[in-house]
Short mmCIF file of the C-alpha atoms (twelve columns), coordinates in Angstrom:
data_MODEL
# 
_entry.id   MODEL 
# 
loop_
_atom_site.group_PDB 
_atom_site.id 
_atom_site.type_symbol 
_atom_site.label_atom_id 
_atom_site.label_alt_id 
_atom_site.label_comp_id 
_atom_site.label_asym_id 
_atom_site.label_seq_id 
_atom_site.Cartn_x 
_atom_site.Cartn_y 
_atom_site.Cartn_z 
_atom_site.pdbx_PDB_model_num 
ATOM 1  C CA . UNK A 1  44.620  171.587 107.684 1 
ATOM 2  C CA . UNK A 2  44.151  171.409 104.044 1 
ATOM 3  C CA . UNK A 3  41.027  173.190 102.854 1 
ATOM 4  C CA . UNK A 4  37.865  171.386 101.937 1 
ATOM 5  C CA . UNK A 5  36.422  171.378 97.951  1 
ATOM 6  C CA . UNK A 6  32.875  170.899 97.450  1 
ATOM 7  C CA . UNK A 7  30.929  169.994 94.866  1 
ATOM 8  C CA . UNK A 8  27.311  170.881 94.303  1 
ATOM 9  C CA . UNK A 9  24.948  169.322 91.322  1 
ATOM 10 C CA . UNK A 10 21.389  170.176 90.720  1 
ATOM 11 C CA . UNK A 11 19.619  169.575 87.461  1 
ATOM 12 C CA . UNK A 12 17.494  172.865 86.757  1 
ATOM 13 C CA . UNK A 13 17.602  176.413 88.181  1 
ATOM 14 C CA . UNK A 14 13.643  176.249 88.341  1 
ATOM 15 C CA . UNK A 15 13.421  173.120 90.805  1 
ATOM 16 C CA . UNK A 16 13.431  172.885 94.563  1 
ATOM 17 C CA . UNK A 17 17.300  171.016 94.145  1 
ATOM 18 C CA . UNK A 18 18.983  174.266 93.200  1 
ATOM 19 C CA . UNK A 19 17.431  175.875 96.496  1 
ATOM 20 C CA . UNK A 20 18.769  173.107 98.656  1 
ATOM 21 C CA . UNK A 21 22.110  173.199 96.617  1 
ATOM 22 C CA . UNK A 22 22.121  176.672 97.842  1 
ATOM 23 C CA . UNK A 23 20.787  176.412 101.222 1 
ATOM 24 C CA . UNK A 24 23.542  173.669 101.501 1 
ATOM 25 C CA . UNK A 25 26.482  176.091 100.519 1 
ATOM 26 C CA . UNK A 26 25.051  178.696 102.695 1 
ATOM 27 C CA . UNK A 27 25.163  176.243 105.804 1 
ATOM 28 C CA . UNK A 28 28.351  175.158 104.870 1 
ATOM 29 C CA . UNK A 29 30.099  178.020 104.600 1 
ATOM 30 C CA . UNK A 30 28.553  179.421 107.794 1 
ATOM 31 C CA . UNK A 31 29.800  176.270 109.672 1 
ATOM 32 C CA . UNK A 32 33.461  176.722 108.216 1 
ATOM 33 C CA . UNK A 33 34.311  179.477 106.180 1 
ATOM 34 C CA . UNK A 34 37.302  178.214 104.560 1 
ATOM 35 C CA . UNK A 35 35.282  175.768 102.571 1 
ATOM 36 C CA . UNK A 36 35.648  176.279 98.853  1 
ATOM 37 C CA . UNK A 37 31.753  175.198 97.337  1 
ATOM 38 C CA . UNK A 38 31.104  175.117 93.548  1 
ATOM 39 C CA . UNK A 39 27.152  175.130 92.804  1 
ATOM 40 C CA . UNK A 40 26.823  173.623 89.651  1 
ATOM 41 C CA . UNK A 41 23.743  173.101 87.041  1 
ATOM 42 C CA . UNK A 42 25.002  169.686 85.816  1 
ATOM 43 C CA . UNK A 43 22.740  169.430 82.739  1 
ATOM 44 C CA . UNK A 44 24.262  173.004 81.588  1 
ATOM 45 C CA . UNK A 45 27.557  170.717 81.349  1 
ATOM 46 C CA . UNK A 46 26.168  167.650 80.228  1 
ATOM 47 C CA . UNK A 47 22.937  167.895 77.992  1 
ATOM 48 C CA . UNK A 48 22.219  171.925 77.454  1 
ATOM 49 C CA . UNK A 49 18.775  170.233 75.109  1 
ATOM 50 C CA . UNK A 50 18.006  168.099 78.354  1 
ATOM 51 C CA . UNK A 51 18.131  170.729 80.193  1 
ATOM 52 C CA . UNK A 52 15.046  172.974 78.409  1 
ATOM 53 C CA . UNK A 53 13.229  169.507 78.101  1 
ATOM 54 C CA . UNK A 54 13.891  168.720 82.185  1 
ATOM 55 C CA . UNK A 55 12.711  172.714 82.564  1 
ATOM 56 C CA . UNK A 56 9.761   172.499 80.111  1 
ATOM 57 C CA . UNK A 57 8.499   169.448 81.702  1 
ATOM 58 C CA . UNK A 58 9.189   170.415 85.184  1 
ATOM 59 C CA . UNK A 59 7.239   173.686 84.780  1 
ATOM 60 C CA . UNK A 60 4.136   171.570 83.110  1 
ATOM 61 C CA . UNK A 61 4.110   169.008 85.744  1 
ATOM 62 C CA . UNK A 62 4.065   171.667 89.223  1 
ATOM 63 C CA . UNK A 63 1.193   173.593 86.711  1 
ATOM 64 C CA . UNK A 64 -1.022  170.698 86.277  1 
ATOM 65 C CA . UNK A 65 -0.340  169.674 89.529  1 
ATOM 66 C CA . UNK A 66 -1.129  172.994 91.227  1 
ATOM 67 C CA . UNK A 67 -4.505  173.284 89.152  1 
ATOM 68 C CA . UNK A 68 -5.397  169.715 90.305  1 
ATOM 69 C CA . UNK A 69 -5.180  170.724 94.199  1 
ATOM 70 C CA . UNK A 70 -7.057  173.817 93.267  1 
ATOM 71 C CA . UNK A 71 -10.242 171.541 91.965  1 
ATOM 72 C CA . UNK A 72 -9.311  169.471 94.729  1 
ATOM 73 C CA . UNK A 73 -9.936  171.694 97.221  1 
ATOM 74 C CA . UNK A 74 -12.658 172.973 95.343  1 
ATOM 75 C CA . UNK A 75 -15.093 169.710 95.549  1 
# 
């Protein structure tokens, strides 16, 4: 049986896709260890300036968003 390649993308280390790229890769490697996984940040490889743009805005969005369900909760 020829061994399996896989190929994982994600766009930022800071966002919940690199933890499911990783739970992924843990799952499939405990279901067959002879799969070969590669866990890649695909912006790193594509657009390194995306990439801090993607992070800055990602990081300002869960902020704002986090201090909105605080006041929420707060009324």
């Amino acid at each position: 049986m020829s061994k399996k390649n896989i190929l994982l993308l994600y766009i930022t280390e800071i966002s919940g896709h690199h933890s499911a790229s990783l739970a992924i890769e843990k799952s499939l490697k405990s279901l067959s260890p002879d799969i070969k996984t590669l866990n890649l940040n695909a912006f790193h490889y594509t657009s390194p300036i995306s990439e801090k743009v993607v992070n800055r805005i990602y990081t300002t969005v869960i902020n704002a968003l986090r201090d909105l369900g605080f006041y929420v909760r707060q009324s």
